[in-house]
C-alpha positions in Angstrom: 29.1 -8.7 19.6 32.3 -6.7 19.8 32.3 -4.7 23.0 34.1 -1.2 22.0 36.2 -0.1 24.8 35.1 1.1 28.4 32.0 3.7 29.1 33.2 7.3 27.7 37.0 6.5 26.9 38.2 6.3 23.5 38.9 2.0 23.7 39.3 1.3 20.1 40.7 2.7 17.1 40.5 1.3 13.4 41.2 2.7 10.2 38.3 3.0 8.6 34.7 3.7 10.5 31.9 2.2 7.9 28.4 4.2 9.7 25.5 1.8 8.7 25.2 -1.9 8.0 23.1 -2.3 5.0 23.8 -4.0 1.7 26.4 -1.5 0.1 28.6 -1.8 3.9 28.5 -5.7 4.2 29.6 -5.6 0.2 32.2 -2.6 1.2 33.7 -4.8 4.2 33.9 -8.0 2.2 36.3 -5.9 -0.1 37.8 -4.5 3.0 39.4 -7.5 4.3 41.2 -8.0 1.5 39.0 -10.0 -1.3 40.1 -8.1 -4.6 37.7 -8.5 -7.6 39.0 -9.0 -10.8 37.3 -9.1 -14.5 36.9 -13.0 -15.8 36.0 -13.4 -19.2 37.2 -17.3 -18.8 33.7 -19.0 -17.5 31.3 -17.6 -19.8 33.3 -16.0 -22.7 34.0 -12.4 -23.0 31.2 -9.8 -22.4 28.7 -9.6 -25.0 29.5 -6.1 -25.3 32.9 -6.5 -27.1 33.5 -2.6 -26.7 33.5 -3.1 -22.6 35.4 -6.4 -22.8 38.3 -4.6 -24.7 38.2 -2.0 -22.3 38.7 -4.7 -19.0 41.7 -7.0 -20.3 43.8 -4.9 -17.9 42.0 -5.9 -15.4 42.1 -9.9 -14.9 43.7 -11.8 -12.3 47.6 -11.9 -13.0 47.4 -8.9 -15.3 51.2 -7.5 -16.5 50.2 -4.4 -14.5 48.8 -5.3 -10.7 45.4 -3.6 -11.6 42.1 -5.1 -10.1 38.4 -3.5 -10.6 39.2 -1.6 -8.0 41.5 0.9 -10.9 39.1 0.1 -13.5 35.8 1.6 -11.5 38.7 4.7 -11.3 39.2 4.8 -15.2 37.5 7.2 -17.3 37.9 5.6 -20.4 35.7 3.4 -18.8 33.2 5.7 -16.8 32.8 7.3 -19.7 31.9 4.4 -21.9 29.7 3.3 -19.6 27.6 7.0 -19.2 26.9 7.3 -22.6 26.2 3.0 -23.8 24.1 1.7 -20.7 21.6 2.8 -18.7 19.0 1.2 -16.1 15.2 1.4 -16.0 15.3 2.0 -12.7 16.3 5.7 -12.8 17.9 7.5 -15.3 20.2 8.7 -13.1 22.1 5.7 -12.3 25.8 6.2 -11.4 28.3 5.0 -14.3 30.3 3.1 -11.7 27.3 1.2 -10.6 26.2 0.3 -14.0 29.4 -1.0 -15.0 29.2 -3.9 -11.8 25.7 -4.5 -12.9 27.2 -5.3 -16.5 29.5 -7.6 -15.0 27.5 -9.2 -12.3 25.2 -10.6 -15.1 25.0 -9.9 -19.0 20.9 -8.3 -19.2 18.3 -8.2 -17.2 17.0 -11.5 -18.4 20.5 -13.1 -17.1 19.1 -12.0 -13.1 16.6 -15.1 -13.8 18.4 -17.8 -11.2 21.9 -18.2 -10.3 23.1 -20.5 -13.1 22.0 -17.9 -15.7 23.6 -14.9 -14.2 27.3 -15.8 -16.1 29.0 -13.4 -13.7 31.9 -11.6 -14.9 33.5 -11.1 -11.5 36.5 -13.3 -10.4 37.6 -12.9 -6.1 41.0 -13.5 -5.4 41.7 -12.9 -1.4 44.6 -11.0 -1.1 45.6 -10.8 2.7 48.0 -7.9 2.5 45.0 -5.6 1.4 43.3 -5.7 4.4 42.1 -2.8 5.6 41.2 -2.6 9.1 37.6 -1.2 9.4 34.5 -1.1 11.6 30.5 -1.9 10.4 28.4 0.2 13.0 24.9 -0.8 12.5 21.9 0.6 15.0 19.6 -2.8 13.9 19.7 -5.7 15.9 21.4 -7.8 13.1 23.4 -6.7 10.0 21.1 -5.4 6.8 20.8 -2.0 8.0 16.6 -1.7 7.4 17.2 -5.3 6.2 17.8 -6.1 9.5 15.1 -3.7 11.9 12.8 -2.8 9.1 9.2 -3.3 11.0 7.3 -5.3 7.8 3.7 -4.6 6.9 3.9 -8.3 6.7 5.9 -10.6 7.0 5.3 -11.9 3.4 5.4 -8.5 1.7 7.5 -9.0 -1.3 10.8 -7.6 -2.2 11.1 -5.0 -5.5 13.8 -7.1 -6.9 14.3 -10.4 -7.6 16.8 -13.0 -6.0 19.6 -12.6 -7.8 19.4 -8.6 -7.7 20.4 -8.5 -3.7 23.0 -10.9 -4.6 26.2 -9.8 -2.5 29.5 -11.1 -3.3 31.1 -14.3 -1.9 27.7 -15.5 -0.5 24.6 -15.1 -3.4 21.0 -15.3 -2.4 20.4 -18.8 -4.0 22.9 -20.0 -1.7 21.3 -18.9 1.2 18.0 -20.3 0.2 19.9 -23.9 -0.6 21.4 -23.6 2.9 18.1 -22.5 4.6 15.7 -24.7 1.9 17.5 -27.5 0.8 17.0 -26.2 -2.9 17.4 -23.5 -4.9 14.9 -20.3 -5.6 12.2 -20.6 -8.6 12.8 -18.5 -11.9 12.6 -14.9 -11.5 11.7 -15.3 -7.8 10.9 -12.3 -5.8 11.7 -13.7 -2.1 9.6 -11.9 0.7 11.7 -9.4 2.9 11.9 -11.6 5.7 13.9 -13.7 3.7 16.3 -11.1 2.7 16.3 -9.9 5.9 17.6 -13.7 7.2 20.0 -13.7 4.2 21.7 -10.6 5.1 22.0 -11.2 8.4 23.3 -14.5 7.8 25.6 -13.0 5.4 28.8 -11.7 7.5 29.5 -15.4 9.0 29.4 -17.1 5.7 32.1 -14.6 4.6 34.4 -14.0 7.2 33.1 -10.7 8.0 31.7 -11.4 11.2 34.9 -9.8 13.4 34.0 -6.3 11.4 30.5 -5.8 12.4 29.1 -4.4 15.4 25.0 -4.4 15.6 22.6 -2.9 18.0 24.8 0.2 17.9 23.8 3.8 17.3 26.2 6.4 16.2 25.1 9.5 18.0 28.3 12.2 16.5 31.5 12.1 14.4 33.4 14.0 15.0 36.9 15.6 14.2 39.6 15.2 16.6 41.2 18.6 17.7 44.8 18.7 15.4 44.7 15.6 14.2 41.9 15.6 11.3 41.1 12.0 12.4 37.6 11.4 13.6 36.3 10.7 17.1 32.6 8.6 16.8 30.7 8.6 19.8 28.2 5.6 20.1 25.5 4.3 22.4 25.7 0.2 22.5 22.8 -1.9 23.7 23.0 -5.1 25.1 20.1 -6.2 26.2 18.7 -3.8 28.9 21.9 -1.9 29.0 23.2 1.0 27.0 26.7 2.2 27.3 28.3 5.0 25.9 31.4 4.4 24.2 34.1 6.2 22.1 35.8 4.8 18.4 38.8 6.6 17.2 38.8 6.2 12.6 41.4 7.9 10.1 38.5 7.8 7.8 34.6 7.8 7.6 32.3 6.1 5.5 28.3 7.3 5.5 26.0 3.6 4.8 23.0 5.2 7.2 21.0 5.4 3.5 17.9 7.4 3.6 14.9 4.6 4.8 15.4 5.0 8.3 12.6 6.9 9.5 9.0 6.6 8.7 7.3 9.5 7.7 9.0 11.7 10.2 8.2 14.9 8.5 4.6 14.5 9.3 5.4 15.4 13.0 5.4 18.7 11.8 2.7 18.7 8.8 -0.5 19.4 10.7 -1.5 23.3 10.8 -2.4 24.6 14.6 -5.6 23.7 15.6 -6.0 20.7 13.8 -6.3 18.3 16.7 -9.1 19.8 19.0 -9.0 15.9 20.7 -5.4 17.1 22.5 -5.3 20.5 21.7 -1.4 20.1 20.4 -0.4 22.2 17.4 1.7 19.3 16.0 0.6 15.2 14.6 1.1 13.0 17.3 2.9 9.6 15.6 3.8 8.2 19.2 0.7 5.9 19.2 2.9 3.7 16.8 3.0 0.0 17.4 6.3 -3.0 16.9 4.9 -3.4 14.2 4.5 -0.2 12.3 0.9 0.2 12.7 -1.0 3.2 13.5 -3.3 2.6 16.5 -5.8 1.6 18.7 -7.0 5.3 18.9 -9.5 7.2 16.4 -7.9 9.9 16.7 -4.8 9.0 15.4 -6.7 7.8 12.5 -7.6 11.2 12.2 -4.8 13.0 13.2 -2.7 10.9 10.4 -4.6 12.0 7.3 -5.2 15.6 8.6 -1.4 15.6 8.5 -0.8 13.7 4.6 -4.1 16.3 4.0 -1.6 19.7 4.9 1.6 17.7 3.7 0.1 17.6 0.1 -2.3 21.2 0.1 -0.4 23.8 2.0 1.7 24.8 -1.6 -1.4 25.6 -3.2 -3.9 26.6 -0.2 -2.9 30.6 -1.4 -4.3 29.8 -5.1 -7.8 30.3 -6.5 -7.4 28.7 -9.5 -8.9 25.2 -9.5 -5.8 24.1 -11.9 -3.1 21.6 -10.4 0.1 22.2 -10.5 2.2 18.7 -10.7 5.3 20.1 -9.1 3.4 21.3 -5.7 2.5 17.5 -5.2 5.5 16.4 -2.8 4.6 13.5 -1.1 7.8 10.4 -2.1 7.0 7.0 -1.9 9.0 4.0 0.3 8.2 1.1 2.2 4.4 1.6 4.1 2.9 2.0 7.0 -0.4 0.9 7.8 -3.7 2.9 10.0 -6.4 0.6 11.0 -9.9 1.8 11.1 -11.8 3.6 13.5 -14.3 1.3 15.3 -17.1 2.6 13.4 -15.5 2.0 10.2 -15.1 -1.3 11.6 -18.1 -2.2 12.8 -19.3 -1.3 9.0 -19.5 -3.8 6.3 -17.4 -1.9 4.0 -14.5 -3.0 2.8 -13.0 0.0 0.9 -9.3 0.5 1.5 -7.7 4.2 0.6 -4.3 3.8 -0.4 -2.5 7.1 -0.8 1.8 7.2 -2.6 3.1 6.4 -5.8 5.4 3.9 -5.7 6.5 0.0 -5.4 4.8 0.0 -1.7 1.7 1.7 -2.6 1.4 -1.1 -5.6 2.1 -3.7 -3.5 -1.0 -2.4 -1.1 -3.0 -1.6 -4.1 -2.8 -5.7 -5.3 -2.8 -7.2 -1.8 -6.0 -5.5 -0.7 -7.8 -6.2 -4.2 -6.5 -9.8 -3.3 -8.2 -9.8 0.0 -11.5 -9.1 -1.4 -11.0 -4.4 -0.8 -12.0 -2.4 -3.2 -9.4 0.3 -3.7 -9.2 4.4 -4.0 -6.1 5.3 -4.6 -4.8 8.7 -4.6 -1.5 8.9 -6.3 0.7 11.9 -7.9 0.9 11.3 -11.7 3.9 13.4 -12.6 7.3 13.3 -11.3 9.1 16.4 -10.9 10.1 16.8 -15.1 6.5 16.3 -15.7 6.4 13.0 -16.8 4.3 10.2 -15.7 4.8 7.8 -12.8 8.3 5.4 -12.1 6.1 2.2 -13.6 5.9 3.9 -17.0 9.7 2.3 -17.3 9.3 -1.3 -15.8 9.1 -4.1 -18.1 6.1 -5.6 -17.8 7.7 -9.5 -18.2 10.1 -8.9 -15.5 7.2 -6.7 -13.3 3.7 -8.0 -14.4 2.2 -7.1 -11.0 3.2 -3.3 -10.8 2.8 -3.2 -14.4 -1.4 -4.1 -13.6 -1.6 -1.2 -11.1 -0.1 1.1 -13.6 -3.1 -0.1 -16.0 -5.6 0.8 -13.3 -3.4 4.0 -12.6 -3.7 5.0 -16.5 -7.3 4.1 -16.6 -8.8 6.1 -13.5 -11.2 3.1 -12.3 -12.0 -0.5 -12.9 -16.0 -1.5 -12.3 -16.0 -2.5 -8.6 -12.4 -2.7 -7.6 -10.6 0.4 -8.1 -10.9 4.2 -8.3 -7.9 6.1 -9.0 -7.5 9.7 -8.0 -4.7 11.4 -9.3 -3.4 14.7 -8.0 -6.3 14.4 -5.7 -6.2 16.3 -1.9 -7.2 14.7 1.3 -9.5 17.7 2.7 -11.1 15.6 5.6 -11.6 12.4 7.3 -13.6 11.6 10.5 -13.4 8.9 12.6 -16.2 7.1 11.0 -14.1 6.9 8.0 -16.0 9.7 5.7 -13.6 10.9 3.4 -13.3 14.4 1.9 -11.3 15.1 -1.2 -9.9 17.8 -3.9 -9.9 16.2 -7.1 -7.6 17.6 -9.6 -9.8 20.0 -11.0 -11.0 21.3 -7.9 -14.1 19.5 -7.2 -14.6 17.8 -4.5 -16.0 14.2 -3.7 -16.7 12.3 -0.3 -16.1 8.5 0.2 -16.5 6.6 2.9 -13.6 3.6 4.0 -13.1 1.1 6.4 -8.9 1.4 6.4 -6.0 3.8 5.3 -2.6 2.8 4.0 -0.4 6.1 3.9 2.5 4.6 1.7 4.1 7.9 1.7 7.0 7.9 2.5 10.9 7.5 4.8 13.5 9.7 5.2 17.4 9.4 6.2 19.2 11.6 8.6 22.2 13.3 9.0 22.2 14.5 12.1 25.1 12.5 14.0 27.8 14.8 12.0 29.0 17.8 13.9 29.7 20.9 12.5 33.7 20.6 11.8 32.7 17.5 10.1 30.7 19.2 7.6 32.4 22.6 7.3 35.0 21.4 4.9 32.6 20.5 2.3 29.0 19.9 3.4 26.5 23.0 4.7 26.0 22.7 8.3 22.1 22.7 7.8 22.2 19.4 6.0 22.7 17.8 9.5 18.9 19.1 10.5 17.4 18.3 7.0 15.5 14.9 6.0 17.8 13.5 3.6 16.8 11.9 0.3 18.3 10.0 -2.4 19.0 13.7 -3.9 20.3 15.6 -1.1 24.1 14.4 -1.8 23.8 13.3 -5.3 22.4 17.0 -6.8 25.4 18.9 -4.4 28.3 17.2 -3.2 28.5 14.0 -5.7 30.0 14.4 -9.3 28.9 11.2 -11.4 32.3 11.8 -12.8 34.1 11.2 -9.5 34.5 7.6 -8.9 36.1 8.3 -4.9 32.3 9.6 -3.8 34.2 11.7 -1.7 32.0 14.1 0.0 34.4 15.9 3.0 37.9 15.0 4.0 38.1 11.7 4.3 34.7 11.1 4.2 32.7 9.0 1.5 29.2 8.1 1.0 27.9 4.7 -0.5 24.8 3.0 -0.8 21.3 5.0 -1.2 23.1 8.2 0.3 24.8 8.3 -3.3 21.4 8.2 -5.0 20.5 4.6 -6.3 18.4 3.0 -4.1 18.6 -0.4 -5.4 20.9 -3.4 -4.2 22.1 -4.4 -7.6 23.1 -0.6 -8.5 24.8 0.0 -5.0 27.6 -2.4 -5.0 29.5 -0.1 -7.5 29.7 2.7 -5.1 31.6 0.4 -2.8 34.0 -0.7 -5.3 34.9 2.8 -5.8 35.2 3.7 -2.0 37.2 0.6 -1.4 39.5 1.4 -4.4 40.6 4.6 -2.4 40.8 3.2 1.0 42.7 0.1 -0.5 45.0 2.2 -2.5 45.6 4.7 0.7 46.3 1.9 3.2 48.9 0.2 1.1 50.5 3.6 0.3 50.9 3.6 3.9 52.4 0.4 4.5 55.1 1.3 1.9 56.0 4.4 3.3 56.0 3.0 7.0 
């Protein structure tokens, strides 16, 4: 572990200050120290897409004119191209920039299938004098960001993508698994987090990256140093049993905290007073949480928990009289879960009915794995996104995602003949101890069912918080710092898709999930595009000095 300097004194000072260690900052610091990518049409023939190969000859190693993918993620020619010919399934929102490193880091979707079929576009040529010295500050106890801390609902809980997908460069997945496996991943394999957790961590020493990350670290304020317009991060460092405070000095700023690190945190807040007579406290009580992300060993927790997703999905509509739902007051977002066991009477029952409340790849997940085990399954889910149209799985493939693809059947169909009722738009009104369950269909009736568990796959949250005021001021408003930030929050305000830099304050840039696409295969152009400008400003300096 680096060891930053002595307790409250400024003892190191770098160029570039990369906050989080995730995916998109591990890609950003390989390019960092000095590993330029270049387009290769030489292994596997030019891109299919003749248009986009036509638009990249300026861009191979050795080209007349010095220019790297680094320019090319800058070009607009090219943005442009890419904007209005691809798109992902994903989201349809995906920045241009990333699109165009998907494009190159395989030729479809059915290219991701193993390593071999990939035919990667994407040539590294190390290139010493564009180092750029930089810092990874990651709060996990390994690099991978959540990768690396993430508390798993098990330890076998699969990932959304598949192998290839969280691919980063100069070290691929299949590699890892060869190293760790002594062969390479099936077809199409979806490895287990755990795995990808291992492979990230593993990641930095495999690549020479090792010297740039600092784990176990928590960035508590950047700040702006007085006159200067450099930054000053303050930082809490554990090591083992001890935590020292410790000063960085950076010209520049990059934001990698993405927005997964905190569970359900607006919850602490959801419950109306007097919901918990137990305690008497006006607020959910989530302290009862466990290592391992489960909810508790006391009943009333259990209750306290859905009392709080209960108020967290009604309170918009708990003026209204009309029994009619309206899509856009159902706000819960879905991420990785948590779980609630049962109280002990629902326990000591024989029933083995799970509720499983969210939307998303999580709540899927829980939805099969339960059935698997033998549950049967209510599941209370929001139909409609916010344009009114119908869930995310309405746009996977159903050869690449078969599984998620089943629950959106079940979704569609309302209820499968001992295995699964779906609730759509329903409200949690109740739930006791004994596991009784109250709830507001959508058409205002309401229906009781009893279960033996709860899985609130409802959501996680990023945070701003550690940027101070004169931070902010010069492009960002100061409330975002006390906000829960989503994939949105900088995207809709402070991110043009046109704008390649992802600049979002002086000298500060954003990459990874902060920028809006939440998958590893459609963050690593965001990194190009940072690492274009830092590249480009540090060699600007070294000419001029």
């Amino acid at each position: 572990m680096i060891v930053i300097g002595e307790e409250n004194a400024v003892g190191w000072s770098t160029k570039v200050a990369i906050v989080g260690s995730g995916p998109s900052a591990l890609s950003l610091s390989f390019i960092l120290n000095g590993n330029i990518p270049y387009y290769d049409p030489v292994p596997y023939g030019p891109h299919p897409d003749e248009s986009l190969h036509y638009c990249l000859l300026n861009y191979t190693a050795g080209n007349d004119l010095g220019k790297s993918l680094l320019d090319a993620v800058a070009d607009e020619h090219i943005i442009s191209y890419m904007e209005s010919s691809y798109e992902s399934f994903f989201s349809d929102q995906t920045l241009p920039v990333n699109l165009l490193i998907d494009a190159l880091s395989a030729s479809d979707e059915s290219s991701f299938m193993n390593c071999h079929s990939k035919e990667c576009r994407i040539k590294w040529v190390h290139e010493s004098a564009k180092y750029v010295p930089h810092i990874v500050i990651g709060s996990s106890p390994r690099p991978g960001g959540q990768w690396g801390s993430y508390e798993f609902d098990s330890k076998d809980q699969l990932s959304l993508s598949y192998a290839e997908m969280l691919s980063l460069p100069g070290y691929s997945f299949s590699q890892y698994y060869m190293d760790t496996y002594g062969t390479t991943p099936a077809d199409f394999y979806r490895p287990p987090r755990h795995q990808v957790a291992d492979y990230y961590a593993m990641y930095p020493g495999k690549v020479g990256i090792s010297e740039n990350i600092v784990s176990n670290t928590l960035v508590t304020c950047v700040d702006r140093a007085s006159h200067t317009g450099s930054f000053v991060i303050s930082m809490r460092q554990c090591e083992g049993a001890v935590h020292k405070q410790c000063l960085l000095a950076a010209d520049k700023v990059v934001l990698a905290t993405g927005v997964y690190e905190s569970p359900l945190e607006s919850l602490k807040s959801a419950s109306p007073k007097g919901i918990n007579e137990n305690n008497g406290t006006n607020t959910t009580d989530l302290t009862d949480v466990n290592s391992n992300g489960e909810y508790g060993r006391h009943d009333k927790t259990f209750y306290n928990l859905t009392n709080a997703l209960v108020h967290n999905n009604s309170t918009s509509n708990s003026n209204s009289n009309s029994n009619s739902f309206d899509k856009h007051h159902f706000s819960f977002t879905i991420v990785p879960p948590l779980s609630t066991p049962p109280s002990e009477g629902a326990r000591a029952s024989q029933n083995k009915t799970c509720l499983i409340i969210g939307t998303g790849v999580s709540a899927a997940e829980a939805v099969n794995n339960s059935i698997a085990l033998g549950y049967s399954v209510i599941h209370i889910y929001k139909w409609y996104d916010e344009k009114g149209s119908p869930c995310v799985f309405r746009r996977y493939p159903k050869e690449l995602y078969p599984d998620y693809c089943k629950v959106f059947r079940m979704m569609k169909q309302r209820k499968v003949a001992g295995l699964y009722e779906g609730l759509p738009n329903a409200q949690i009104l109740d739930i006791s101890p004994d596991g009784m369950v109250e709830i507001k269909l959508e058409d205002g009736s309401t229906v009781c069912r009893t279960v033996s568990s709860v899985r609130a796959c409802t959501g996680r949250t990023g945070s701003l918080s550690y940027l101070c005021n004169p931070v902010l001021d010069r492009s960002i408003e100061s409330t975002i710092r006390t906000m829960p930030i989503t994939k949105k929050t900088l995207r809709d305000k402070y991110i043009d898709k046109n704008d390649q830099s992802l600049c979002v304050g002086e000298n500060v840039y954003a990459i990874g999930s902060l920028c809006g696409d939440t998958v590893v295969r459609f963050m690593l152009g965001a990194s190009f595009s940072v690492a274009g400008e830092l590249v480009d400003s540090s060699s600007a300096k070294s000419v001029g000095s």
